[in-house]
N, C-alpha and C positions, 0 to 999 in steps of 0.2 A: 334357657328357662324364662318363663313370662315375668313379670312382673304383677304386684298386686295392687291394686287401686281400692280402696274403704270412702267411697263417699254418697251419704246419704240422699242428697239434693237432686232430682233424677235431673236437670238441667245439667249441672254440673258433668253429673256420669255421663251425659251424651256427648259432654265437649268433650272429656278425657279421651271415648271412645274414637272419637272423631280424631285429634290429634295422636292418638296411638297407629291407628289407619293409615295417615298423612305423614308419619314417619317421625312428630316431631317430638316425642314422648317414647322412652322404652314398651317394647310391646306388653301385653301382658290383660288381665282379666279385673272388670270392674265390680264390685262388689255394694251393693245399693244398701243393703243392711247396716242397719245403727254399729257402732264399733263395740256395744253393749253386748250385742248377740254373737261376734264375733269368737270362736273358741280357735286354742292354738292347732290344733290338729286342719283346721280349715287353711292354716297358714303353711304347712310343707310341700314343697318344692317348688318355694319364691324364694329367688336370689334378695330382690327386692320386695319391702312391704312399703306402700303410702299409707297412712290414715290421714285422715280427712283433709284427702286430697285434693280438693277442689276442679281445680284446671290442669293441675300436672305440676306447677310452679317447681316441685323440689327436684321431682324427674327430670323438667327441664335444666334445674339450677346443677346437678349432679350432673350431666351431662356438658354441661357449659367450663364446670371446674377439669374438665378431663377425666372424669370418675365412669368406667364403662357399665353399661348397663346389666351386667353379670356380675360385679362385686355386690356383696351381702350388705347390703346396709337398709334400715328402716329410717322412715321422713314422721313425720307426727307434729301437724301445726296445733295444738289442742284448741278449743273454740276461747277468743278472748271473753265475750259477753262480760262471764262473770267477775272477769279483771279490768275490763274496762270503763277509764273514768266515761264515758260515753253512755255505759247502761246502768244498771240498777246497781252493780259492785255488789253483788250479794256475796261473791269468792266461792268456799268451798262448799258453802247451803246453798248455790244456786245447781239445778240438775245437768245443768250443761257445763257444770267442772266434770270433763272424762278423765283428766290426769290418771284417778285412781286405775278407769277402767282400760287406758293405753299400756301403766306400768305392769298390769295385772299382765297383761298380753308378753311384756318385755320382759319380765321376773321368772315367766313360764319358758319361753321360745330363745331366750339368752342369746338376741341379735350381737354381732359382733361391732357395728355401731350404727347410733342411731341422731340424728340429726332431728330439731325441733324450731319453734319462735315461739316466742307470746308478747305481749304488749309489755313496753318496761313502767316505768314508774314506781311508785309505793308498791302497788298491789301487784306489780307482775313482778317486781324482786323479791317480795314474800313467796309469792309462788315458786319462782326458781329454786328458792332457798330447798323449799321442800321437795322438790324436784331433785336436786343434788341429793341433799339426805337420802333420800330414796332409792335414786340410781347408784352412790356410794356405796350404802349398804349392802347392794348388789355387788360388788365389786366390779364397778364401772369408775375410770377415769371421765371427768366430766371439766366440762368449760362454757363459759360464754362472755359473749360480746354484747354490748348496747349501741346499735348502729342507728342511724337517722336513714330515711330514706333517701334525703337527699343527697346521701352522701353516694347513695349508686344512682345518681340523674333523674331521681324524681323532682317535681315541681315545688315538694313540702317536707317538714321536717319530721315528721311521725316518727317515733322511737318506735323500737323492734327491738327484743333481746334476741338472739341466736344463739343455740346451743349446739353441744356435740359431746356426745357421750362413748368410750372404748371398753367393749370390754377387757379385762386383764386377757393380758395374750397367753399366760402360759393355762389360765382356766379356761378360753377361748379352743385349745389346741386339746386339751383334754375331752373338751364337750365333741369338737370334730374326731379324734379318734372314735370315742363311741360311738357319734352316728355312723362313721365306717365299717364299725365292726357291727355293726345291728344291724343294715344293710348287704353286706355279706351275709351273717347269718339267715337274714332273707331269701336270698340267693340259694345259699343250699340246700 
């Protein structure tokens, strides 16, 4: 099954494509539309979803961890702007908070997990915070780390939060019996 790639930037999409090509990214179809116009139905039959996936970075990193390119899992860097001390920090009035419109996707489509960053500091632990809330109430096991970059051989220190979200396995295993049996019933 392909993979799916969400990135608006057509630069961007042309490298993902490139390195899909080149072998060095799971194969899969790039999608240039905003993750706003994205609906779930457009998301069936991706093992894998990236949103805004830039260069492939998570594909690559999921790969790199030993995670084959046929487990279900969703990537989702959401854009920092609005959390970063760097721009305007408008947070959740700035239009380019997609959080709402990633979770909307993830609350629908009940990935089995989904893997995230954002910028740490003040405003990106606020944000987490409501991030957990969020995926919580979904009943998702959630976590995260506050790594520096240098701490994987970059030249500088940049905080990064890292997330990872599961859903509950036995609501996980009840959602796949359905799709099997809706699938079947397809079938006949």
């Amino acid at each position: 099954m392909p993979a799916y790639y969400n990135e608006i930037d057509p630069h961007a999409a042309q490298w993902l494509r490139n390195l899909i090509a080149a072998g060095h990214i799971a194969p899969g179809d790039v999608d240039e539309r905003s993750i706003v116009e994205v609906q779930p139905d457009d998301l069936r039959g991706y093992q894998q979803c990236h949103f805004f996936a830039g260069i492939g970075g998570w594909s690559y990193a999921l790969r790199l961890a030993g995670i084959s390119d046929d487990r279900p899992v969703w990537t989702g860097s959401c854009p920092c702007q609005p959390f970063s001390t760097a721009g305007k920090q408008r947070g959740c009035e700035d239009e380019r908070h997609l959080w709402p419109t990633f979770f909307r996707l993830i609350r629908e489509c009940r990935p089995a997990s989904v893997f995230g960053e954002q910028v740490a500091g003040v405003n990106g632990l606020a944000w987490i915070d409501h991030v957990f809330a969020d995926l919580e109430d979904e009943n998702y096991a959630v976590g995260a780390a506050d790594l520096p970059a240098c701490g994987a051989g970059a030249p500088h220190r940049r905080q990064r939060l890292f997330w990872v979200a599961n859903a509950n396995r036995s609501e996980q295993q009840t959602r796949d019996r359905i799709a099997r049996t809706k699938r079947q019933e397809n079938v006949r």
